[in-house]
C-alpha positions as CSV (number, residue, x, y, z in Angstrom):
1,X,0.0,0.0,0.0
2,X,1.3,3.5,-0.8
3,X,1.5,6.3,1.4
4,X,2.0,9.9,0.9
5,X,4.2,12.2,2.9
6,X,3.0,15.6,3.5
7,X,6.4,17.4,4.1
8,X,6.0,20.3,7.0
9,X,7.7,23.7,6.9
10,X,10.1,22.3,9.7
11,X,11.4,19.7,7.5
12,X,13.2,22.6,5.5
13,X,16.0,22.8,8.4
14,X,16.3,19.2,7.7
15,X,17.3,20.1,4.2
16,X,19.2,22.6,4.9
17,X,21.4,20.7,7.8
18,X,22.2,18.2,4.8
19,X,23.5,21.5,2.6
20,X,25.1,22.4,5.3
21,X,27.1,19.2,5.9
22,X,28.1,19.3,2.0
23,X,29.7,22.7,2.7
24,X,31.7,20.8,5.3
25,X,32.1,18.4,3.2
26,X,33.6,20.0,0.6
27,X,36.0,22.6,3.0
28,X,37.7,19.2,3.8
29,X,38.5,18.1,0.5
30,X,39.9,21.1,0.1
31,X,41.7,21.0,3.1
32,X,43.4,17.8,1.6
33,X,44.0,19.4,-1.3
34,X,46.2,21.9,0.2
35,X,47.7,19.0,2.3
36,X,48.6,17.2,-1.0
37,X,50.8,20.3,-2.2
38,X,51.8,20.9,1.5
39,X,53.2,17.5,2.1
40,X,53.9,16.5,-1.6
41,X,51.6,13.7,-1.7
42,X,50.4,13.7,-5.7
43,X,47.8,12.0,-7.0
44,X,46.5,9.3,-7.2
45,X,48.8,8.3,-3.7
46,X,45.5,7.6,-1.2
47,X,48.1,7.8,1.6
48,X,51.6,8.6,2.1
49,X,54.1,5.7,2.7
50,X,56.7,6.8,5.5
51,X,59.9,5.3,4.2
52,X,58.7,8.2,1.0
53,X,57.7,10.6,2.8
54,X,58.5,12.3,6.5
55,X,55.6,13.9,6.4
56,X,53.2,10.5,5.8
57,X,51.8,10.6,9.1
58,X,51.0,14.4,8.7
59,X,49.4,14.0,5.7
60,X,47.8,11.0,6.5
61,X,45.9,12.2,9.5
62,X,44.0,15.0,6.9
63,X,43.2,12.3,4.4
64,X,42.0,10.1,6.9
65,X,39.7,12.7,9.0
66,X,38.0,13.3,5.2
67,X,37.9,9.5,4.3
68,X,36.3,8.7,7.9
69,X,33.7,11.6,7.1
70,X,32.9,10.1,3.6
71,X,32.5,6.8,4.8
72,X,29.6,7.4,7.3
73,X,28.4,10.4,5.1
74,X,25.6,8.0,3.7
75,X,24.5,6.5,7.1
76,X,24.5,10.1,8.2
77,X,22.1,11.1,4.8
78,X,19.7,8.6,5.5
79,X,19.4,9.0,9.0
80,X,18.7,12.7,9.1
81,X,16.6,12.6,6.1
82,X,14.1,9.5,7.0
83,X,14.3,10.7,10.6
84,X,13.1,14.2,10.0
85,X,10.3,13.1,8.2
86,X,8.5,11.8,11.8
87,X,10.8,14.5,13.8
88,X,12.2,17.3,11.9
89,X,13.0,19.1,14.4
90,X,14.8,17.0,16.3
91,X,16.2,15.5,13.7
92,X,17.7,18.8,12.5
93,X,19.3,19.5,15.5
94,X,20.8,16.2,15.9
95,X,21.8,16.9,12.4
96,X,23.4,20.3,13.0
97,X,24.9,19.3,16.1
98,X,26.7,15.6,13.5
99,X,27.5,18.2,11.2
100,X,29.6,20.3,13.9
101,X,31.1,17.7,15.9
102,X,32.6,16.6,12.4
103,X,34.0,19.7,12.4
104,X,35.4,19.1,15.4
105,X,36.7,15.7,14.3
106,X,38.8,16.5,11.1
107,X,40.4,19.6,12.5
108,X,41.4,17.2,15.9
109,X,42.4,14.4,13.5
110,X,44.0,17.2,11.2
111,X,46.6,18.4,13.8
112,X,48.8,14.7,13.2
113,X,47.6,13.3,16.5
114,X,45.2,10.8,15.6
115,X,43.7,10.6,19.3
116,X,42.5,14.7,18.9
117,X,39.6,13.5,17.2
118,X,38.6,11.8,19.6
119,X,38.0,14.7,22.9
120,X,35.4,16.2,21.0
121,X,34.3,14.9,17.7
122,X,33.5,11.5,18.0
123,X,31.9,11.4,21.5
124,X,29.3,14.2,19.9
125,X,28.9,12.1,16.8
126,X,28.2,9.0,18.9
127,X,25.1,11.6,20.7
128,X,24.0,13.1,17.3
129,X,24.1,9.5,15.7
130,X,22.2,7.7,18.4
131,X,19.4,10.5,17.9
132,X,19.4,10.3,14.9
133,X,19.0,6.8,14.5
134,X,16.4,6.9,17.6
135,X,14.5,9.6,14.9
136,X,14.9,7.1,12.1
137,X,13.5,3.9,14.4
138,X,10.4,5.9,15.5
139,X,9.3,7.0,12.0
140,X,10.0,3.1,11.1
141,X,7.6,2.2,13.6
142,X,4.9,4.4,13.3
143,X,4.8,3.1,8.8
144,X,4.3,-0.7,10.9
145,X,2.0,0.2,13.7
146,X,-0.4,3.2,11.6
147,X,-4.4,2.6,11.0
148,X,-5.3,2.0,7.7
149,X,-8.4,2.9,6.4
């Protein structure tokens, strides 16, 4: 059985949490980028090697802070989006809240010491993605337990 969605005005912050997180997004790839001509690292090297390089490790840490934030980028996506649908506005705020503490992430992971990421960054992302997932469960459950007419 099909169902429509009527999409509320709230659900715009929803959207605009997800342009916002692409704007992140994309200030870390260039933040690679400059690491690349920084460190010397051309393309299409993933990750430095240290015997090559002194500055692998360097290097490495930017890379890896933007690779981490791609890899979880879709779980992240579907979350907020689904979520918000039941809870936009929580879901928006979990959203914005994800979006900073990636912030917070890369620029820990970006200083060369792995373990930076972690004082900040991931324990908010563990909060934001629980709450987000929480948002995503409860809009699942309402499709299974709804009246139909």
């Amino acid at each position: 059985m099909a169902a429509s969605i009527e999409l509320t005005r709230e659900y715009g912050y929803v959207v605009l949490v997800l342009v916002a997180y692409s704007f992140l997004n994309l200030w870390m790839g260039l933040q690679v980028g400059k690491a690349r001509r920084k460190y010397k690292v051309s393309y299409p090297t993933m990750y430095a090697v240290e015997s090559e390089n002194k500055d692998a490790k360097l290097f490495n840490c930017v890379q890896r802070g933007h690779q981490n934030s791609l890899e979880v980028m879709p779980l992240f996506f579907a979350m907020l989006l689904l979520g918000g649908l039941r809870h936009p506005a929580a879901a928006a705020g979990l959203g914005a809240l994800y979006t900073v503490a990636r912030l917070f992430y890369f620029t820990g992971y970006a200083t060369g010491v792995p373990r930076n990421r972690m004082r900040i960054g991931v324990r908010l992302s563990v909060v934001a993605g629980v709450g987000l997932i929480g948002c995503t469960a409860s809009f699942g459950i309402s499709l299974i337990v709804r009246e139909t007419p």
